[in-house]
Every structure is written in structure tokens, then in C-alpha cells.
C-alpha positions, 0 to 999 in steps of 0.5 A, a space after each residue: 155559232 154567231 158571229 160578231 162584227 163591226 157594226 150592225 142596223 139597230 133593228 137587226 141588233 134588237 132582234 139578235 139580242 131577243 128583245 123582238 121575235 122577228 126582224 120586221 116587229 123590231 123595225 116597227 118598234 124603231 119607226 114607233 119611237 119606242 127605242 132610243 139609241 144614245 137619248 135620241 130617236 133613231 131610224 131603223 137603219 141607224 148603226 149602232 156599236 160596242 158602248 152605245 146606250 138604248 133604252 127599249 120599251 117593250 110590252 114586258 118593261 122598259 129596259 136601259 142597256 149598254 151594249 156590249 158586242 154586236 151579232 147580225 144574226 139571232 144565236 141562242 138566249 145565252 149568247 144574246 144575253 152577252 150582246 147587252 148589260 142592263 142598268 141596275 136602275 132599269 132592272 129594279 124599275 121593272 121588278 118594281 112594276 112586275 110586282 105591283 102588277 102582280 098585287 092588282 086585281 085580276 078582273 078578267 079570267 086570262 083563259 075565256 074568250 068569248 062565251 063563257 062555258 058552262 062552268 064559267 057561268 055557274 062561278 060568275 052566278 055563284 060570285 054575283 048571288 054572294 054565296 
């Protein structure tokens, strides 16, 4: 199991709590100025503990959170989601955009790359004659 201590880096806390996939894409975040601890921009190494407010923009939302305890190492999804609570506010927002998101147009096709196959063209060439 993780264990909970005292205090811990904001990097290392952010990365516990699965809001980044490695320590150094968390740090980057931080140096970015996409995380505030307590309204403020804050360095990596900042400390954060248990009541502290951070607000984090990460490429699926915006999340408002009041942190609840504290892990230096990374457990599994279901003790990370004890580390935080999410505002009520921060999770309508981002349902709010989830589905706008949702209702605009796709204009790319998410699986090509690149050249188009075969297949591909034939429905580009179909779409553009208008048949």
C-alpha cells in the first residue's frame, strides 16, 4: 500500500494523484504555470499539505481541488482518488465542455495519418461529388 506522510513536493503529489503520467510531465506543468497552489503560481518543489486548494489544467479539463491527504508515491486509481475532492463547480464545468466538445463537428477522421488509404479516398471522393 502507499504510504501517507507529512508533507510532499506538488509535483510528486499531482503525479500520486494521476493528474500526469510521469513525475517530469507534472513538473513541466508547474514550471508552466498550468497549476496553482492556494490562487498562486507555484514552483515544483512547493509544499503542499492536507486543506490546501489547486486548481490544475490538464489536457482533458480544468480541475478545482481541495486536497484531502497526501502520498509521495503513485498507488492505484482508487487510492488516488482519495488523495483530492473536486469542487462541485469544477466538475460541472468540465461536463459542460465534455459536451459541447461532444456536439462540434468532427473534421478530421481520428484514425488516418498521413496518406489516405484506399478506402479513405473512395469516401472523401464519395462525399466531395455529393452522392
Amino acid at each position: 500500500m502507499v504510504d501517507l506522510v507529512d508533507k510532499v513536493r506538488i509535483d510528486k503529489w499531482l503525479w500520486a494523484a494521476r493528474f500526469f503520467k510521469t513525475r517530469s510531465l507534472a513538473t513541466d506543468a508547474v514550471e508552466g504555470g498550468r497549476v496553482h497552489l492556494n490562487g498562486e503560481r507555484v514552483k515544483p518543489a512547493r509544499s503542499v499539505k492536507a486543506g490546501d486548494l489547486v486548481r490544475v489544467q490538464v489536457e482533458h479539463g480544468e480541475f478545482t481541488l481541495t486536497v484531502l491527504a497526501l502520498a509521495e508515491r503513485r498507488g492505484p486509481a482508487e487510492f488516488a482518488r482519495t488523495l483530492y475532492t473536486e469542487s462541485e463547480d469544477s466538475r460541472l464545468r468540465r461536463e459542460q465542455l465534455a459536451f459541447e466538445r461532444s456536439l462540434a463537428p468532427q473534421l478530421d477522421h481520428a484514425q488516418i495519418r498521413g496518406r489516405p488509404t484506399k478506402k479513405h479516398r473512395r469516401q472523401l471522393d464519395r462525399f466531395n461529388s455529393g452522392s
